[in-house]
C-alpha positions as a Python dict, from the first residue, in 0.01 Angstrom:
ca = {
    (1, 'X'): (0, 0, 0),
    (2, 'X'): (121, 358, -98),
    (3, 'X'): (93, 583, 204),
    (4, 'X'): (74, 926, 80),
    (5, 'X'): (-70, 1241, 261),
    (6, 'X'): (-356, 1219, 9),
    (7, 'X'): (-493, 921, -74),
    (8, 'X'): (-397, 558, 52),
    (9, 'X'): (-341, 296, -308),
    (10, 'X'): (-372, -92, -286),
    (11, 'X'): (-220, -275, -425),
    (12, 'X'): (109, -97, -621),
    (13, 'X'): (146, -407, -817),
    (14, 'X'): (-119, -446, -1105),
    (15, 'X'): (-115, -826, -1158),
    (16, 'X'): (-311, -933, -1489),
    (17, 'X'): (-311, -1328, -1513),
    (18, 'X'): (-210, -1323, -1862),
    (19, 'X'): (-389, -1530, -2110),
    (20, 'X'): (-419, -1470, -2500),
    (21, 'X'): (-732, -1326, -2680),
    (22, 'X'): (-889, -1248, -2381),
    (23, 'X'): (-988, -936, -2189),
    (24, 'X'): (-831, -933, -1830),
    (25, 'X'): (-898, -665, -1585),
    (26, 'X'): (-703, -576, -1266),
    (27, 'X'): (-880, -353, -971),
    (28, 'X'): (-757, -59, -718),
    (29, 'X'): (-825, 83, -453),
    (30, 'X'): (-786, 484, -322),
    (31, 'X'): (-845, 616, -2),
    (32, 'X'): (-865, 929, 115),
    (33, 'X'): (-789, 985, 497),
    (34, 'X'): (-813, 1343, 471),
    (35, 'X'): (-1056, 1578, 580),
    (36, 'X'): (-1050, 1741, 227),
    (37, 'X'): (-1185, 1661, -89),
    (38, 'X'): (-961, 1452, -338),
    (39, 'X'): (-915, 1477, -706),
    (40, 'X'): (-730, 1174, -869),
    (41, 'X'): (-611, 1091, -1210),
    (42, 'X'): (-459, 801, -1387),
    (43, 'X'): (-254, 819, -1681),
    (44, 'X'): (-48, 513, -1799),
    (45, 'X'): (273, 483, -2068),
    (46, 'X'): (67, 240, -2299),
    (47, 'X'): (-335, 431, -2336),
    (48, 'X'): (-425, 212, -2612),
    (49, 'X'): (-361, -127, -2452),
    (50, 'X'): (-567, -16, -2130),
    (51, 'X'): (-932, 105, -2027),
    (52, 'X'): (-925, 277, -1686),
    (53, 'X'): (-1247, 335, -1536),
    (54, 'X'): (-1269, 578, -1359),
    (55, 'X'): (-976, 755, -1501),
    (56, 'X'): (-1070, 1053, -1294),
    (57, 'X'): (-1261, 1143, -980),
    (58, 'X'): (-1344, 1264, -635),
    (59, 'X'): (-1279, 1105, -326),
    (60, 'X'): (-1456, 1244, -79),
    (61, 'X'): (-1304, 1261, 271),
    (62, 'X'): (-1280, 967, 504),
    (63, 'X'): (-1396, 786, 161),
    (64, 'X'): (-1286, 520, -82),
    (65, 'X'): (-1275, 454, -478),
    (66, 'X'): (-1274, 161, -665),
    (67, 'X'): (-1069, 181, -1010),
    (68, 'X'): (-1134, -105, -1241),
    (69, 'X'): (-809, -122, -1541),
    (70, 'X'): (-901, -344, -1822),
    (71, 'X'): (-619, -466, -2020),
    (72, 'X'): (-729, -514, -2420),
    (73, 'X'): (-707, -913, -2582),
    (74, 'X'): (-323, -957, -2690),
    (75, 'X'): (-264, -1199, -2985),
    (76, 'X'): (77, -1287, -2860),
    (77, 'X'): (267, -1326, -2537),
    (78, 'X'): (560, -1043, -2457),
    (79, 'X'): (888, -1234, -2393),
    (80, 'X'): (979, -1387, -2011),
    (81, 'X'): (617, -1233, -1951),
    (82, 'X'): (786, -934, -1879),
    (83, 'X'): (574, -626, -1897),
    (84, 'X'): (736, -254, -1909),
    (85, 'X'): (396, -99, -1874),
    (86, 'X'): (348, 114, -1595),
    (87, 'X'): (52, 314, -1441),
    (88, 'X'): (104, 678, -1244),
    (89, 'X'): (-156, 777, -1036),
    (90, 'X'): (-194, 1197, -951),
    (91, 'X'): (-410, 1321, -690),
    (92, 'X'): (-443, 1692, -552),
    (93, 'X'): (-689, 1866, -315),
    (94, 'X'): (-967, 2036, -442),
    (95, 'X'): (-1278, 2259, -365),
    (96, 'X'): (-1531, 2083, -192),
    (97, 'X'): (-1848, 2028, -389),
    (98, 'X'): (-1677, 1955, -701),
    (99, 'X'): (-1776, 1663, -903),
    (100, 'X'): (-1601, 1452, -1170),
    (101, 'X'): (-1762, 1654, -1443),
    (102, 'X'): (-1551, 1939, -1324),
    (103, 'X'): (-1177, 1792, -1318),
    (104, 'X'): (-959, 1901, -1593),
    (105, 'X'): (-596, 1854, -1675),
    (106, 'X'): (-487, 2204, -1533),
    (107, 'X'): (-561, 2041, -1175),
    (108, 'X'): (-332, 1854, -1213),
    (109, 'X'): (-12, 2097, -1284),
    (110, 'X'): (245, 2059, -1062),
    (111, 'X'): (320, 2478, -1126),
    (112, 'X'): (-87, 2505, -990),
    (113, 'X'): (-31, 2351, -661),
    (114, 'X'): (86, 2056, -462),
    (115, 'X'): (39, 1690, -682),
    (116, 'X'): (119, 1402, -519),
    (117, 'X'): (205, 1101, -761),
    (118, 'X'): (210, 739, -664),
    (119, 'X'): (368, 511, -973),
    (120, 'X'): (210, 106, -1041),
    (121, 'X'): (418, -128, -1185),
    (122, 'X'): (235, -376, -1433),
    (123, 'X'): (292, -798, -1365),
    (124, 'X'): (140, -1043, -1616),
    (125, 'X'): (102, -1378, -1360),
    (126, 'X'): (-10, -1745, -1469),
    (127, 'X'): (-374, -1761, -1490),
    (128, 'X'): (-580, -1973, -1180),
    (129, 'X'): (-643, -2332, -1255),
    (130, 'X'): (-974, -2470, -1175),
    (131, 'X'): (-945, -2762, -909),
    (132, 'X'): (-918, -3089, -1032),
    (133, 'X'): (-1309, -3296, -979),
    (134, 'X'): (-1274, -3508, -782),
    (135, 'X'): (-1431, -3858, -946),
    (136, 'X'): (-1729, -3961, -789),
    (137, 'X'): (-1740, -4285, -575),
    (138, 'X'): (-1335, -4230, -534),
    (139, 'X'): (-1444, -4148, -114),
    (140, 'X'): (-1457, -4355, 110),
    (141, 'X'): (-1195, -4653, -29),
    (142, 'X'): (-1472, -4624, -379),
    (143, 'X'): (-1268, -4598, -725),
    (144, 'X'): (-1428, -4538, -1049),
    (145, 'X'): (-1293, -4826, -1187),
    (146, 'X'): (-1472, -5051, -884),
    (147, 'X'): (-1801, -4835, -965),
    (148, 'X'): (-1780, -4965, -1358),
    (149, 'X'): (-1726, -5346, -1245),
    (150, 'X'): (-2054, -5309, -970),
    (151, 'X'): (-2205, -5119, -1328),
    (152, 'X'): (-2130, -5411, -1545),
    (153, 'X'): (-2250, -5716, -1276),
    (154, 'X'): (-2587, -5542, -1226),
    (155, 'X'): (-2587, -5580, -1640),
    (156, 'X'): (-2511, -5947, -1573),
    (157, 'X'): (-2766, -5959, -1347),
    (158, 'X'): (-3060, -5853, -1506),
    (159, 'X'): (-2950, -6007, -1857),
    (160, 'X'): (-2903, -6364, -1606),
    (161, 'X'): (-3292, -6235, -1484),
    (162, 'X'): (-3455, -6164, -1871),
    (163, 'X'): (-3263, -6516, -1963),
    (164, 'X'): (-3441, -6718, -1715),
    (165, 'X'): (-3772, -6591, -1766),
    (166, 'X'): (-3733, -6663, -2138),
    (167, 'X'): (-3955, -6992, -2138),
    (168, 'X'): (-4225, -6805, -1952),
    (169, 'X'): (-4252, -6484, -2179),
    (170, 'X'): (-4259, -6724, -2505),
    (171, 'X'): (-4538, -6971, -2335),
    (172, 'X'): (-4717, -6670, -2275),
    (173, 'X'): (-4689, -6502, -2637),
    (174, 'X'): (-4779, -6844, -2769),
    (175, 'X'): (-5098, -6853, -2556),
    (176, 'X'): (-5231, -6489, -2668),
    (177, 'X'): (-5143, -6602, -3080),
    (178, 'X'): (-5330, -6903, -3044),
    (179, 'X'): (-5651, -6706, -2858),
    (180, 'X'): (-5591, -6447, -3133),
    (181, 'X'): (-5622, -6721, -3400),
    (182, 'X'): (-5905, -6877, -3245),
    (183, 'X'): (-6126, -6563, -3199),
    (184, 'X'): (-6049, -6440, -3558),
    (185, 'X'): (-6160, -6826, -3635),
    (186, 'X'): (-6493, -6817, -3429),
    (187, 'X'): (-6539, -6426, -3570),
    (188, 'X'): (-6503, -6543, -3941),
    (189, 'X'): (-6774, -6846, -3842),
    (190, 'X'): (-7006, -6589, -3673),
    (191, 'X'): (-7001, -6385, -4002),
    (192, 'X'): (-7085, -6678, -4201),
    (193, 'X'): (-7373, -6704, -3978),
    (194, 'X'): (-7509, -6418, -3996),
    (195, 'X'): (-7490, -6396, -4385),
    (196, 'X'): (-7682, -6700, -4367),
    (197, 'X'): (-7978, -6574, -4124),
    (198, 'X'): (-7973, -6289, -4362),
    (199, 'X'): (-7990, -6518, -4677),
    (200, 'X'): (-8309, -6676, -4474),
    (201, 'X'): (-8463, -6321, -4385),
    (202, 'X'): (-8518, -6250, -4723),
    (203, 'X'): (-8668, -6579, -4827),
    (204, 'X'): (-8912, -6586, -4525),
    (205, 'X'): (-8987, -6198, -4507),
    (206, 'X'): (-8914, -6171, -4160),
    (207, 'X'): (-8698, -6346, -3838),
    (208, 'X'): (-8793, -6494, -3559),
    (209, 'X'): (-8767, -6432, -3213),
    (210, 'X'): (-8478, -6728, -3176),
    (211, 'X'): (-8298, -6592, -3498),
    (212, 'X'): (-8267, -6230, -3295),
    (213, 'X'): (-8095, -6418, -2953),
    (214, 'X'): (-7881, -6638, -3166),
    (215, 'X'): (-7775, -6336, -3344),
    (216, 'X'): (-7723, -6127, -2999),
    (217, 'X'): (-7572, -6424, -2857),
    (218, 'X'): (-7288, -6481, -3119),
    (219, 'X'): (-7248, -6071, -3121),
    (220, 'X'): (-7152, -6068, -2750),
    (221, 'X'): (-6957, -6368, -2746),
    (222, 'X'): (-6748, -6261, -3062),
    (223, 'X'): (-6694, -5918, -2902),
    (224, 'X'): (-6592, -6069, -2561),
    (225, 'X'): (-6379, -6302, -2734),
    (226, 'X'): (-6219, -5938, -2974),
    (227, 'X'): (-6215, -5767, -2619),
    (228, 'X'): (-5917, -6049, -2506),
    (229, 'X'): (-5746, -6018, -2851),
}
């Protein structure tokens, strides 16, 4: 931490973890521990690599600012990931009531008044790994490889299970054909019957009271029998 009359700046080292084609932003922190308003600006020796937000303000006393410095996507690694960037902070006292709307670069004149100046040095580190998962079922003395073996016995198992129970599944799919062909047998007969009441309808001119239950009769049964089917 810089400990200047002003304002207070952590941390003096900007460290960017460094990785190719990719945005990477590094944050700071000022604080004023004055009783007087603050005006701060930051310039750096490479502007178009870097996005400083805010590059200006006003700490207000007994306050704090967060600066957020963006660095811009590189396409290639600098050698030794060494980096001769560096950042220079101003700050000066100002009139209270100011905002940032009201800074300009004459503040900042060392001929105007007292600047203080607090120089960051720029440090590209190795970017944070993720933690390695850990593999389920490796607790507890449980390996993955143990977990495929218990996998491939329940297969066993229930292909030992279908196997057995073979015999049953194809007496029972020979049961249902065989009650399949037998109603389509019986429903082919009952047609044959009724084409033949029919036939004796319209000889006689009418039917008789028998003819309708036969012909009720076979309907039910040959629906009961379509119903199992």
């Amino acid at each position: 931490m810089s400990a200047g009359e002003l304002l207070d700046v952590e941390p003096l080292e900007m460290k960017f973890p460094f990785e190719l084609k990719k945005l990477i932003s590094c944050s700071l922190q000022v604080s004023n521990k004055t009783q007087n308003y603050v005006a701060f600006k930051v310039k750096t020796t490479n502007p178009k690599k870097y996005c400083v937000r805010p590059n200006t303000g006003i700490v207000l006393p007994h306050s704090t600012c967060d600066i957020i410095v963006t660095m811009q996507a590189q396409k290639e690694a600098p050698a030794d990931m060494q980096c001769k960037d560096k950042f220079l902070l101003q700050s000066v006292i100002t009139t209270p009531g100011l905002t940032a709307k009201d800074i300009t670069a004459e503040m900042f004149n060392k001929e105007q008044g007292q600047v203080e100046e607090c120089k960051l040095k720029v440090l590209y580190v190795a970017p944070r790994q993720p933690p390695s998962p850990v593999a389920e079922g490796s607790e507890e003395g449980f390996s993955p490889r143990a977990s495929g073996l218990e996998n491939g016995s329940e297969v066993t198992r229930m292909f030992v299970d279908s196997h057995d129970k073979l015999p049953e599944v194809k007496s029972l799919v020979s049961k249902l054909t065989e009650e399949k062909a037998a109603a389509i047998q019986r429903g082919t007969k009952l047609r044959q019957e009724l084409e033949q009441l029919k036939r004796e309808k319209n000889k006689s001119g009418g039917v008789s009271i028998t003819s309708v239950l036969v012909i009720g009769l076979l309907g039910i049964i040959f629906g009961y029998f379509m119903k199992r089917t």
